[in-house]
N, C-alpha and C positions, 0 to 999 in steps of 0.2 A: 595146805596150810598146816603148818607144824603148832605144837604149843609154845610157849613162850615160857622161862624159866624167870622169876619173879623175886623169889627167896632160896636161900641155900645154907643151911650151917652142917654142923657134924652130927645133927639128928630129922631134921626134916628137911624137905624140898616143896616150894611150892609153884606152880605153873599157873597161867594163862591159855585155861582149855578153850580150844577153837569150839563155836559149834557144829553139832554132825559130827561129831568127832568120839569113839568108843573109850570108855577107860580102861576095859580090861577084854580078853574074852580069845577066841579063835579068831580072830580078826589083821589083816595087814600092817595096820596103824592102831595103834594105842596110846593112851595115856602111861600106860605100866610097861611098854617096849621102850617107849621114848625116854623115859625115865631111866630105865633099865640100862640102856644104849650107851646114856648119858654119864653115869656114876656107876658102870658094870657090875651093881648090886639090884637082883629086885626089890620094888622098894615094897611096901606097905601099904594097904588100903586105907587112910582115915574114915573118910566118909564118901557120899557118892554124891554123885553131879550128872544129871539125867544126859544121853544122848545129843538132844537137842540144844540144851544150854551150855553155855558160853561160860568163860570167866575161871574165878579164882578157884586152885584144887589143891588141900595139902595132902602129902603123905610120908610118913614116916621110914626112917632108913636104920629102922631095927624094928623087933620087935613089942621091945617096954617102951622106946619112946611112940609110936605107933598108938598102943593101947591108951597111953597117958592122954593124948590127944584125942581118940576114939570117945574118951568118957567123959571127956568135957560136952563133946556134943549131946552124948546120950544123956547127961544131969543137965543138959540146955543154960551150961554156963556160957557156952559161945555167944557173939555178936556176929549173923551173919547181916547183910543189905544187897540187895537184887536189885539192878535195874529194870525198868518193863518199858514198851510202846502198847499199848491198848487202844481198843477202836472206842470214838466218842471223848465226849468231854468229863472231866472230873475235878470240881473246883475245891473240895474240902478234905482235911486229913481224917483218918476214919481207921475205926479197927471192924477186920471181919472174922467174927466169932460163927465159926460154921465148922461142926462137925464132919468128920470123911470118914470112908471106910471102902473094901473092896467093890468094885463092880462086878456082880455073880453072871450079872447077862455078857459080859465080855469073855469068850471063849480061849481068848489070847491068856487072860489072868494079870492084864497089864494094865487097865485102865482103873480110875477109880472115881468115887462120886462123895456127891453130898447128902450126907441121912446124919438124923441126930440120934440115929443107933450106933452110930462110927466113933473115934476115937474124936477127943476135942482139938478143935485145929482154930491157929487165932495170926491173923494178919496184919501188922500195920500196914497204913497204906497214904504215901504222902505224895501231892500233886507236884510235881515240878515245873512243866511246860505244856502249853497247849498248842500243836499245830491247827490253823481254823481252816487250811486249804487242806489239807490230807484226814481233818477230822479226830487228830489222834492225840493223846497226853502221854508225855513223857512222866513216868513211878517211880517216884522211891521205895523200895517193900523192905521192913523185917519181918519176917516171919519169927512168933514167938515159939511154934513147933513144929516139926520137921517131918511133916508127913508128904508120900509120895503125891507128886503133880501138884501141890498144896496150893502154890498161887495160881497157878492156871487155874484150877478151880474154884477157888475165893473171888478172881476177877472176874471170870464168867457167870457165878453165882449174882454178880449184882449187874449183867448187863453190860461187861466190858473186857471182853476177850482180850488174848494177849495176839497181837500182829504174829502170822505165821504159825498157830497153833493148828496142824493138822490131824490130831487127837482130838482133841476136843471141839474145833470150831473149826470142821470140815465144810460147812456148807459155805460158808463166809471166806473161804482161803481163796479161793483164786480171785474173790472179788476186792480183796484186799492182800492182794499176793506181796509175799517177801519169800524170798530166796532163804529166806530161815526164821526159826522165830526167835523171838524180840524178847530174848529173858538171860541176863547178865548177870551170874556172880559175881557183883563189883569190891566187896570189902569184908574181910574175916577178922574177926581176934578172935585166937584161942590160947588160953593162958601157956601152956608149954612153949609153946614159940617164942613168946616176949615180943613181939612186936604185930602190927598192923598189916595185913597182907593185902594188897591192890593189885587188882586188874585191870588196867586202862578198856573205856567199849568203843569202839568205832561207832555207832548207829547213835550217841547222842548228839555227833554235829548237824546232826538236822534242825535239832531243837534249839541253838545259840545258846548253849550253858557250857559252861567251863565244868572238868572234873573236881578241881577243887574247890568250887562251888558245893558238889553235890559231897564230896569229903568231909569239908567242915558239917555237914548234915548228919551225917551218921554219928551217933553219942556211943562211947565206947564205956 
């Protein structure tokens, strides 16, 4: 599975990252070859989009317009929203106010946790759908700061893993196996671009919702 090209002008490009799928690195398939491939310029890192996750990815095809967009995220002018599947039921909209910081017992240097010695980490979190045969609710998320794994660990923090998380909710994966996990960049503004960036997800037709449905939901 390739990415999918989404937006295009004379300073950014944005894609439809598959998940499982590298952005950058020694790697055979990238987000940064494919791109590269594509407009025979490397392009520019915006921001990053974890291995596992799916969805919307901008990056810049210089290097001021690059930056320009780089610091919207970092002064958290951006408007991201995440789709999720999660195990269990969730009927209320709710913010989760839970500090992160490194995981020292992880030897990898890649996992991270919840301690309210860590930087401050804040999650909306809006119900969409309930499966009651599969047990599982379909999420709206903004996250209000951009800290690594942030929702996987905000969801898990209150008892609702995200489907397919094998970092975090190893013990529970094959009993609720997915071929991946269930976490979607679905919609970006970020002010240099001038418009609304969208990723279409496959895994909501489970739940009988329309994308624009969840569109009209996200406030810009």
């Amino acid at each position: 599975m390739e990415p999918e090209i989404i937006f295009e002008n004379q300073f950014y490009i944005a894609i439809n990252k598959p998940y499982n799928y590298h952005i950058d690195g020694d790697y055979e398939n990238t987000v940064e070859k494919f791109v590269e491939n594509y407009i025979k310029i490397r392009p520019k890192l915006v921001h990053q989009l974890d291995y596992a996750t799916s969805g919307v990815m901008l990056l810049g095809l210089n290097k001021r317009a690059a930056g320009k967009a780089a610091k919207q995220f970092q002064m958290r002018k951006t408007k991201k929203y995440y789709i999720a599947v999660v195990k269990g039921q969730i009927n209320d909209k709710q913010i989760i106010d839970k500090a992160i910081m490194d995981d020292e017992t992880d030897i990898k240097g890649f996992k991270m946790k919840i301690d309210e010695k860590g930087l401050e980490a804040q999650t909306e979190v809006t119900p969409l759908q309930y499966n009651q045969e599969k047990d599982q609710t379909l999420l709206l998320l903004k996250p209000r700061t951009g800290r690594r794994h942030q929702l996987r660990l905000h969801l898990l923090s209150i008892g609702h893993p995200i489907i397919g998380d094998m970092t975090y909710n190893n013990d529970n994966f094959y009993q609720d196996f997915q071929s991946r996990l269930m976490l979607h960049a679905f919609q970006l503004w970020n002010e240099p671009v001038g418009q609304v960036l969208f990723a279409s997800c496959d895994f909501i037709n489970d739940f009988g919702i329309e994308e624009q449905t969840i569109q009209k939901m996200c406030e810009l």
